[in-house]
C-alpha positions in Angstrom: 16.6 17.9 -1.0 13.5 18.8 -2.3 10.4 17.3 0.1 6.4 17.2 -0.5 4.1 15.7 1.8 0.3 14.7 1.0 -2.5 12.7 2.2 -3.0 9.6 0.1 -5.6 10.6 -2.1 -8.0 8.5 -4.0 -6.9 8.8 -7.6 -5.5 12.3 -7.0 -5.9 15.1 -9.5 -3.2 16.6 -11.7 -1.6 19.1 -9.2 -0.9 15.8 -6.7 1.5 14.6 -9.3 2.9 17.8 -10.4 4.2 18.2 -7.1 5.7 14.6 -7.0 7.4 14.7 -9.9 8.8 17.9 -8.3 10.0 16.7 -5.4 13.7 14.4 -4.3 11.1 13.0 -1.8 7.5 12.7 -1.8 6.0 11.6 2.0 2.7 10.0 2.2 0.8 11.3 4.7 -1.0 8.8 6.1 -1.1 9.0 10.0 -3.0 11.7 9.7 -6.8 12.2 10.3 -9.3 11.2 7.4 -11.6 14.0 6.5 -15.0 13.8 6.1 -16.2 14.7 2.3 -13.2 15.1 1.4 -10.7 13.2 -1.4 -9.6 10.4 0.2 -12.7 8.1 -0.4 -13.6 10.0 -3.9 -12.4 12.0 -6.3 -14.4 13.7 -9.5 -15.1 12.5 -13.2 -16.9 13.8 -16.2 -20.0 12.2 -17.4 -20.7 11.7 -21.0 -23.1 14.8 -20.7 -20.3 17.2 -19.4 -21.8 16.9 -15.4 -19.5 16.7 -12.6 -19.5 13.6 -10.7 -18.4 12.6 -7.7 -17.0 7.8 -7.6 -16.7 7.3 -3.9 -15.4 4.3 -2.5 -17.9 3.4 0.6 -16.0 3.4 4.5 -16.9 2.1 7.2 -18.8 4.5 9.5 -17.6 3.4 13.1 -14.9 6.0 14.4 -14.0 6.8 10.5 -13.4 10.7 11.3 -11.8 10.1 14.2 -9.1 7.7 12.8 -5.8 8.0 11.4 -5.9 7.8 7.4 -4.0 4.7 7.8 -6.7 3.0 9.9 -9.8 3.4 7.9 -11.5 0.5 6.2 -13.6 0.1 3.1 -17.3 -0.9 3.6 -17.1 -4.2 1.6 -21.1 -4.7 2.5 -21.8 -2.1 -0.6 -20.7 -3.6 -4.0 -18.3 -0.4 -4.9 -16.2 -2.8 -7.4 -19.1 -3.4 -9.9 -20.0 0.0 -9.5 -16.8 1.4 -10.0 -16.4 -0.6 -13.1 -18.8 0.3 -14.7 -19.1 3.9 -14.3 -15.9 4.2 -15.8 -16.5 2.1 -19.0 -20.0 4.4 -19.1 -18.1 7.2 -18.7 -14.8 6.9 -20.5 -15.4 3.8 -22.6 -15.1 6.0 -25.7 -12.1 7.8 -25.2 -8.8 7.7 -26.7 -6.5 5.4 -24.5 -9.7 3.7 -22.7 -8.6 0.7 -24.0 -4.5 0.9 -22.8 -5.5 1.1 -19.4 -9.1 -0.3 -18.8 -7.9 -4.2 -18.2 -5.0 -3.7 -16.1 -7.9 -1.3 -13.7 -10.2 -4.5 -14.0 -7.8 -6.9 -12.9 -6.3 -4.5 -9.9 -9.8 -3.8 -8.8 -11.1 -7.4 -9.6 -8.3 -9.4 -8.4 -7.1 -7.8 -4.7 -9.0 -7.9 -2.0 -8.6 -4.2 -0.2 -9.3 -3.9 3.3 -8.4 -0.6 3.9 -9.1 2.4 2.5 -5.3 3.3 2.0 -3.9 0.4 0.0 -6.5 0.9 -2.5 -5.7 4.5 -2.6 -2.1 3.7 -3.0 -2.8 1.2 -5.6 -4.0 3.7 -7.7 -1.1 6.0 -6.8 1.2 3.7 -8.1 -0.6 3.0 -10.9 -0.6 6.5 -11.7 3.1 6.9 -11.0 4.1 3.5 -13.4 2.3 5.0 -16.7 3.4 8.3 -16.1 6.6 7.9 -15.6 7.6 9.1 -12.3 9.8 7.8 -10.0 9.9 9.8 -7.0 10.9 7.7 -3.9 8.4 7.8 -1.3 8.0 7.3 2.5 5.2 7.3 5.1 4.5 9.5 7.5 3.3 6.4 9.9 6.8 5.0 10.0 8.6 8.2 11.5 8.4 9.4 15.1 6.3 12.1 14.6 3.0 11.4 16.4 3.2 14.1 19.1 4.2 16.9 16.1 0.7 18.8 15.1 0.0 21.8 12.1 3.0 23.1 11.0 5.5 21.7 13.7 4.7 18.5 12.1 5.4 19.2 9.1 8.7 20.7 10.1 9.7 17.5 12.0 9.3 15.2 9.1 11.5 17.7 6.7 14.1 17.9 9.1 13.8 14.2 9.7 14.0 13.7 6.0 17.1 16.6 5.7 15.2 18.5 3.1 16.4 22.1 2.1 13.1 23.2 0.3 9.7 22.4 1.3 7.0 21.8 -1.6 3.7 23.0 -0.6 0.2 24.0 -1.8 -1.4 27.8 -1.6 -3.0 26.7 1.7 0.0 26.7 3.3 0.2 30.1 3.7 -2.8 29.6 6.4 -1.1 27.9 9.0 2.7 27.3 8.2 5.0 29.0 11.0 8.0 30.8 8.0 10.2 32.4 10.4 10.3 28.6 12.2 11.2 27.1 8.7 13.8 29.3 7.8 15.7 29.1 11.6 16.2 25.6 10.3 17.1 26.4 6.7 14.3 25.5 4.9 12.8 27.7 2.1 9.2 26.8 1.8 7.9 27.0 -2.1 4.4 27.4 -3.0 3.2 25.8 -5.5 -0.6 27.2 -6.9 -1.1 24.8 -9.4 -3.1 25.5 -12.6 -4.3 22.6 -15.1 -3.1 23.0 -18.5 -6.1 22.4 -20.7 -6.3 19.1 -22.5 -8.9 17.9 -25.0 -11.4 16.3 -22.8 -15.0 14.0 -24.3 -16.8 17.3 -23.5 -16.6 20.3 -25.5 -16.0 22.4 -22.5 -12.4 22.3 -20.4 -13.1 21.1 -16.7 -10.2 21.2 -14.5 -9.7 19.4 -11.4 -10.7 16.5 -11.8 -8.8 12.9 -11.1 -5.8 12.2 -13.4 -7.7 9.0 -14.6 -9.6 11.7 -17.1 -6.7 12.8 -18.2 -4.9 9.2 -19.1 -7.9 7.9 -20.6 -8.1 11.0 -22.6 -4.1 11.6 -23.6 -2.6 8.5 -22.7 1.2 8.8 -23.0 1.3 12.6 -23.3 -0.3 12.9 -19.6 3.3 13.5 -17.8 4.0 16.5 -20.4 0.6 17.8 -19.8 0.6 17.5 -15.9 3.9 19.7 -16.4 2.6 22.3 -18.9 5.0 21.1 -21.3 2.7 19.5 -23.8 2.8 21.9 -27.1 -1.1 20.4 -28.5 -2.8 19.3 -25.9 
């Protein structure tokens, strides 16, 4: 059994599904604390000049880096759906598959009301997983009895919890992850340092890293093969 565990990321980059679609098991990390500046309010885009940009989804600022991912609301006082919209019909509206995807966004964003930060977040997660094509079953970290578990111990108890055999995990890993306690309980711990293949993007220069949104907008149906470096002309 073949586990990865992440942090519900706001329309997650290419590596975040890389490692689903490699896993038996993918657990959503969601008890966790939210981080400051980090991805799970925003996540990066392209302009139609080639900048770097930053969509953020506004939270509320009472207690928000002190609570568990799970907890944390949206600020509903800043209008983040029209904003949302269109930046992405500024920045994307002439691209490839923009049109395959753009109402079904619309009408998710339009038509639920989303009080907390993580069911948007998995919204677009599933979103992502339905036109990509993976199926990965997946479970929450909030629903096991791992509370008093921190850093690597953890993440131990929720693979052994889960019976996994092989841990997926991210270069960073290395930082804090306890081997020797891994492998008493026969689990081999693979790291995974994800590249981005290159795609052909609305800029003339490849930038990497950014949400998978770019990527569906720009390759539509080919996005799985290119998210597993299998595409042959990306």
């Amino acid at each position: 059994m073949k586990i990865a565990i992440h942090q519900p990321e706001f329309m997650p980059w290419m590596g975040f599904f890389n490692k689903m679609a490699l896993a038996d098991e993918y657990v959503v990390f969601d008890h966790v604390q939210f981080k400051k500046r980090y991805f799970e309010n925003r996540n990066r885009l392209i302009t139609p000049g080639g900048d770097i940009q930053f969509l953020t989804v506004p939270v509320k600022g009472k207690d928000q880096h002190v609570q568990a991912i799970n907890n944390v609301e949206i600020d509903e006082t800043k209008e983040w759906k029209r904003k949302f919209i269109k930046t992405l019909i500024h920045y994307y509206g002439k691209a490839p598959f923009f049109n395959d995807y753009f109402d079904e966004l619309n009408a998710l964003i339009y038509d639920i009301e989303y009080t907390k930060l993580i069911s948007l977040n998995m919204m677009f997660i599933n979103f992502f997983r339905k036109h990509l094509g993976i199926h990965t079953p997946m479970k929450f970290s909030s629903n096991m009895n791992v509370s008093s578990y921190k850093g690597s111990d953890l993440i131990l108890q929720i693979c052994l919890l889960n019976k996994a055999d092989v841990y997926l995990c991210g270069p960073s890993g290395r930082d804090y992850l306890q081997e020797e306690e891994f492998a008493k309980k026969g689990i081999i711990i693979e790291y995974i340092d994800y590249q981005c293949s290159y795609y052909k993007q609305l800029c003339d220069e490849f930038i990497p890293g950014l949400s998978t949104l770019d990527l569906l907008f720009n390759k539509g149906p080919e996005s799985l093969r290119i998210i597993m470096n299998l595409a042959t002309n990306p």
